[in-house]
C-alpha positions in Angstrom: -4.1 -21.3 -21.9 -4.4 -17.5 -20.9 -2.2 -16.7 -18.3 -3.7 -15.6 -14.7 -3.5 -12.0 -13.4 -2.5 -11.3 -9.7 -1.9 -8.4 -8.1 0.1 -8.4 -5.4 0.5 -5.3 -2.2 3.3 -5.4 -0.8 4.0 -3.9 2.9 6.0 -1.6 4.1 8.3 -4.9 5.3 9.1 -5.7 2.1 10.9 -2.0 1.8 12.3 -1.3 5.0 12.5 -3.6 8.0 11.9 -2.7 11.7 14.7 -0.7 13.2 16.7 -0.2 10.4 18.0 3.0 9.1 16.2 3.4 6.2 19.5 3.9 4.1 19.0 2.8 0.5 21.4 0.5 0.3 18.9 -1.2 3.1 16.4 -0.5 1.4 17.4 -1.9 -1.9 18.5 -5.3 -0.4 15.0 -5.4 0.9 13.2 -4.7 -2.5 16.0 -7.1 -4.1 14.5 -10.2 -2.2 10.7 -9.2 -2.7 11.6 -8.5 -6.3 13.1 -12.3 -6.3 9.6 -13.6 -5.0 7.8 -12.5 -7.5 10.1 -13.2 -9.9 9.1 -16.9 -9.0 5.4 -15.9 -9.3 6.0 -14.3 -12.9 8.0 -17.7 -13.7 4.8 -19.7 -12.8 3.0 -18.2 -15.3 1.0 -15.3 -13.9 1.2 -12.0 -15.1 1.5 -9.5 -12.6 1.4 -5.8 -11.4 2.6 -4.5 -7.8 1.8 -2.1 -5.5 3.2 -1.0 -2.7 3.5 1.0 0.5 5.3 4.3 1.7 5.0 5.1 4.8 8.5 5.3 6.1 9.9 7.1 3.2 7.3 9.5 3.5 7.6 10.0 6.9 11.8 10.8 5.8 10.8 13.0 3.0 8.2 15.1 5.5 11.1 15.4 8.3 13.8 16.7 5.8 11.1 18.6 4.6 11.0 20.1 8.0 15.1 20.4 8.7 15.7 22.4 5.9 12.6 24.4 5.6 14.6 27.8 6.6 16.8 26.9 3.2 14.6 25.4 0.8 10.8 25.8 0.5 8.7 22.7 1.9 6.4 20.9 -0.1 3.0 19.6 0.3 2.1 16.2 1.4 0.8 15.3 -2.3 4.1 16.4 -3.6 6.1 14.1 -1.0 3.9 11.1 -2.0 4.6 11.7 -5.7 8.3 11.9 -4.8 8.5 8.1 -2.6 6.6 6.7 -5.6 9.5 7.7 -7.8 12.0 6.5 -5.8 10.7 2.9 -4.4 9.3 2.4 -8.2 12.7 3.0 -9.1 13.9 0.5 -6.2 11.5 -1.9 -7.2 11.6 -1.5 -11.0 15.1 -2.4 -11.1 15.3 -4.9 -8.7 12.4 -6.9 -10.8 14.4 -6.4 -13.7 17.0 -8.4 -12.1 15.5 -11.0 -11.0 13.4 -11.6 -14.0 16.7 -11.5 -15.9 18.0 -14.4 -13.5 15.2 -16.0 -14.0 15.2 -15.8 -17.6 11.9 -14.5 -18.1 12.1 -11.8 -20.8 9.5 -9.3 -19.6 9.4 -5.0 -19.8 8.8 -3.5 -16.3 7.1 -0.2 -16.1 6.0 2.4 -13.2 3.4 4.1 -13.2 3.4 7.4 -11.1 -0.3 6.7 -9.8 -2.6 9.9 -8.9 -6.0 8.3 -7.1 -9.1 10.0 -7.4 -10.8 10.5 -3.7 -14.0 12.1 -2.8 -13.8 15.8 -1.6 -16.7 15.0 1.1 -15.3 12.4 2.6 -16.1 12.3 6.0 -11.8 11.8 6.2 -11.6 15.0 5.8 -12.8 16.1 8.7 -11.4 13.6 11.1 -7.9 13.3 10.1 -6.5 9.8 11.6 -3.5 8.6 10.2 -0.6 9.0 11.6 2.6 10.6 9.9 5.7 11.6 9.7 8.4 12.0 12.7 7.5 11.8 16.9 7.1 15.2 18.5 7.6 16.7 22.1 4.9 18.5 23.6 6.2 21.8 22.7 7.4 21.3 19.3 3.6 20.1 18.3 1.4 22.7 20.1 4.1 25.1 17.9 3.4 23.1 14.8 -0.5 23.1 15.2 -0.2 26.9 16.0 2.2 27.7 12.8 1.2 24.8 10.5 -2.5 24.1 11.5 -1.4 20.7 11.7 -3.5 18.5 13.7 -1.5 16.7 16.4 -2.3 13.3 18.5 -0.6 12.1 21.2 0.6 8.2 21.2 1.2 6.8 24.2 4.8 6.6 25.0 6.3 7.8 22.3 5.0 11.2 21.8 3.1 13.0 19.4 2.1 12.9 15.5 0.8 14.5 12.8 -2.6 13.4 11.7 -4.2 13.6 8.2 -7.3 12.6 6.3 -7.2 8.8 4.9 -10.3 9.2 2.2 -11.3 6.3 0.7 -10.0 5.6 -2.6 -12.8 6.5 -5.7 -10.6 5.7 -9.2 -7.5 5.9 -10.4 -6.5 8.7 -12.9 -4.4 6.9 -14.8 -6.3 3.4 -15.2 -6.7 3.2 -18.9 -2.5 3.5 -18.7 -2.3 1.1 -16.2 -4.7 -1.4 -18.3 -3.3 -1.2 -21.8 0.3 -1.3 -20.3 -0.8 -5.1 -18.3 -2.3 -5.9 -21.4 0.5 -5.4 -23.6 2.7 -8.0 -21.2 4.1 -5.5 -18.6 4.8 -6.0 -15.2 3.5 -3.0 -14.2 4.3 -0.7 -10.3 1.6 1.3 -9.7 -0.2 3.4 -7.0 2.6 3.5 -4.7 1.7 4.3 -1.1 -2.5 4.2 -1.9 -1.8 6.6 -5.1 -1.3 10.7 -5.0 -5.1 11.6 -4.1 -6.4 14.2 -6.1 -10.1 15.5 -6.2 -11.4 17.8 -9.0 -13.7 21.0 -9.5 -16.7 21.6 -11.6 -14.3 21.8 -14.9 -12.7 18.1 -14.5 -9.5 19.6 -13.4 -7.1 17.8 -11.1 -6.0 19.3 -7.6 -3.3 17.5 -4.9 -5.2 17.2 -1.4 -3.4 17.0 1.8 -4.3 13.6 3.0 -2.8 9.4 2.7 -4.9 6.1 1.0 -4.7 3.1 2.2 -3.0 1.2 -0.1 -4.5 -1.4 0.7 -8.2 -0.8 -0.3 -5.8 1.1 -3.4 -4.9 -2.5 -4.0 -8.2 -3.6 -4.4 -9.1 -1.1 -7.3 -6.2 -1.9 -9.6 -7.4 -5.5 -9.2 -10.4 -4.5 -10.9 -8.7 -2.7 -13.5 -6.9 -5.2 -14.8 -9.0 -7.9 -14.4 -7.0 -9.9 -12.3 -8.3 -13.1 -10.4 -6.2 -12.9 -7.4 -5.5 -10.2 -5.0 -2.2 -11.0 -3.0 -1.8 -9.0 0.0 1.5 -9.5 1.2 2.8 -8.4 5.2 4.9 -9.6 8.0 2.4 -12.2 9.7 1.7 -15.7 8.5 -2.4 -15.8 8.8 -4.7 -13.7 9.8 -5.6 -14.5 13.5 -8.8 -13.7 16.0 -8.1 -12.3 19.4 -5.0 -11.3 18.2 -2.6 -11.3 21.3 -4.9 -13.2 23.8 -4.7 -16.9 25.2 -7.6 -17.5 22.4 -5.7 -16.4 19.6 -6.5 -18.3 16.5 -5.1 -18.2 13.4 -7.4 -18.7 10.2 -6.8 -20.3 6.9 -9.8 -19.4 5.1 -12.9 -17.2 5.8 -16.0 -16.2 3.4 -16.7 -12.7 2.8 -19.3 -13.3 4.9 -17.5 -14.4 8.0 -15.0 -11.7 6.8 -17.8 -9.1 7.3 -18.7 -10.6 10.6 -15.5 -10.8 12.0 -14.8 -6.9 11.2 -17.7 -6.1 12.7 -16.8 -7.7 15.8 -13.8 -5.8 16.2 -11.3 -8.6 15.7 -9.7 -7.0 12.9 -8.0 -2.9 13.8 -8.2 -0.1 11.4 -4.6 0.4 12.0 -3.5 -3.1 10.7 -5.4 -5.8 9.7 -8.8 -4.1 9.2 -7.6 -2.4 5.6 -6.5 -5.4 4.3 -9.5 -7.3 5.3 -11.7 -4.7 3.9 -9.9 -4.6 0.3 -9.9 -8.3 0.4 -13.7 -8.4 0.7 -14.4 -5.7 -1.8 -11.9 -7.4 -4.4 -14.4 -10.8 -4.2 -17.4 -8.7 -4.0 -16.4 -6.6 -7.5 -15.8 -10.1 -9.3 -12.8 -11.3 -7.8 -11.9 -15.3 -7.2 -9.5 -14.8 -4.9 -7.5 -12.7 -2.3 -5.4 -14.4 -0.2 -3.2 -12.2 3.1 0.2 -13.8 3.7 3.8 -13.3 4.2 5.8 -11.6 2.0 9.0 -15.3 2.4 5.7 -17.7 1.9 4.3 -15.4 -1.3 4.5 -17.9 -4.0 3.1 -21.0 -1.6 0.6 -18.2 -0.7 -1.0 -18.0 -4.5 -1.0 -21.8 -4.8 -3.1 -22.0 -1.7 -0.9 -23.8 0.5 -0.5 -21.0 3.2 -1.9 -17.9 4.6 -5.4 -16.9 5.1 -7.9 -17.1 2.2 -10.9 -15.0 1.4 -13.3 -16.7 -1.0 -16.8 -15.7 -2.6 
């Protein structure tokens, strides 16, 4: 019997936990327990490849970026995405390589440094939204906006923050890599952080833009590439709940893409958070796929047997 494919997105919890550091030995005791869940996964008989998020290390590249940008030249935001996909691949990489070893399941691990193909008219591009980077006074980001032409937003409390385009992602450059390596039995890391988006000019040729993908709907694509069944979307929250945070709040353990599509629309789900992962979840089932499921990364393995978290089904 063939074995299944899942992938599986991990959060930004599964790399660096609310209020820590960000050190890498913090970082790597994080990876070294998600690597250990799906380890189990593997063991169960799937065959897997893993993405990932970014944001924090980004956010650290960008701000030492900034420190030392009297010493050493700054680079671009594609650059710095290209950069925390080497290094949490490597986190990751290793740390699945471990835990495979202690499980005793002899598979090769691989990453992929992922560039994704995005649109160069997508409306993203002229409404930068997502957040990035480090908090700003008032007088550090009028400065910014005036010598960078960085777009600035204030968030309530805390300050302000850079803003750039989150385009939605097309393809992935690499894909026919990604597929034969899957294929071949690797457990493969790819797209880290949504992917490096790229566009390209009248000749085919490659260029960095300034701007972040969700990872999420990221997710969804390399699902599709490989063929795989299940799309495992792993955060820091049990189920996905309506009226998130009110006396109605209810949590749900399985929803159509239909009543997915409905419940979007109704503004239960936020761009910021949930929303993304709802979205990729219905465009995974609606491009062939059996099964996404949105979970916690501790609960991951009782997750994929359909025992826990929130279900979205054809």
């Amino acid at each position: 019997m063939p074995e299944r494919t899942v992938a599986i997105a991990l959060g930004g919890n599964a790399i660096l936990q609310h209020r820590e550091r960000g050190t890498a030995e913090e970082q790597f005791a994080n990876v070294r327990k998600a690597a250990r869940h799906i380890a189990q996964i593997v063991s169960s008989g799937y065959t897997v490849i893993v993405t990932h998020g970014n944001g924090p290390q980004v956010g650290s590249i960008l701000l030492k970026n900034e420190l030392m940008e009297e010493t050493l030249p700054p680079m671009p935001l594609d650059i710095c995405g290209a950069e925390s996909q080497g290094m949490i691949g490597y986190m990751l990489q290793q740390s699945m390589q471990e835990a495979l070893r202690e499980a005793g399941v002899d598979r090769p691990v691989a990453t992929v440094l992922t560039q994704t193909l995005v649109d160069s008219n997508d409306p993203a591009f002229e409404n930068p939204e997502k957040p990035i980077g480090p908090f700003y006074d008032p007088v550090q980001a009028k400065r910014l906006q005036e010598e960078k032409g960085w777009r600035m937003v204030q968030i309530p409390g805390r300050g302000y923050r850079r803003v750039v385009p989150s385009p939605r992602p097309v393809a992935l450059v690499e894909e026919q890599a990604i597929a034969r390596l899957v294929s071949a039995g690797v457990i493969v890391i790819a797209a880290g952080g949504g992917g490096v988006p790229v566009v390209t000019d009248s000749r085919g040729v490659f260029r960095g833009v300034e701007g972040v993908v969700d990872k999420d709907h990221t997710a969804a694509i390399l699902a599709r590439i490989v063929g795989a069944e299940d799309l495992l979307i792993l955060t820091d929250v049990s189920r996905v709940t309506l009226n998130y945070g009110r006396p109605d709040q209810q949590e749900i353990s399985e929803m159509t893409v239909r009543e997915a599509r409905d419940h979007l629309a109704a503004g239960h789900f936020p761009p910021g958070s949930m929303g993304p992962k709802v979205e990729a979840a219905v465009r995974f089932i609606e491009n062939g796929g059996r099964r996404a499921t949105i979970a916690s990364l501790e609960e991951a393995t009782l997750a994929l047997a359909g025992r826990v978290g929130t279900r979205i089904t054809p």
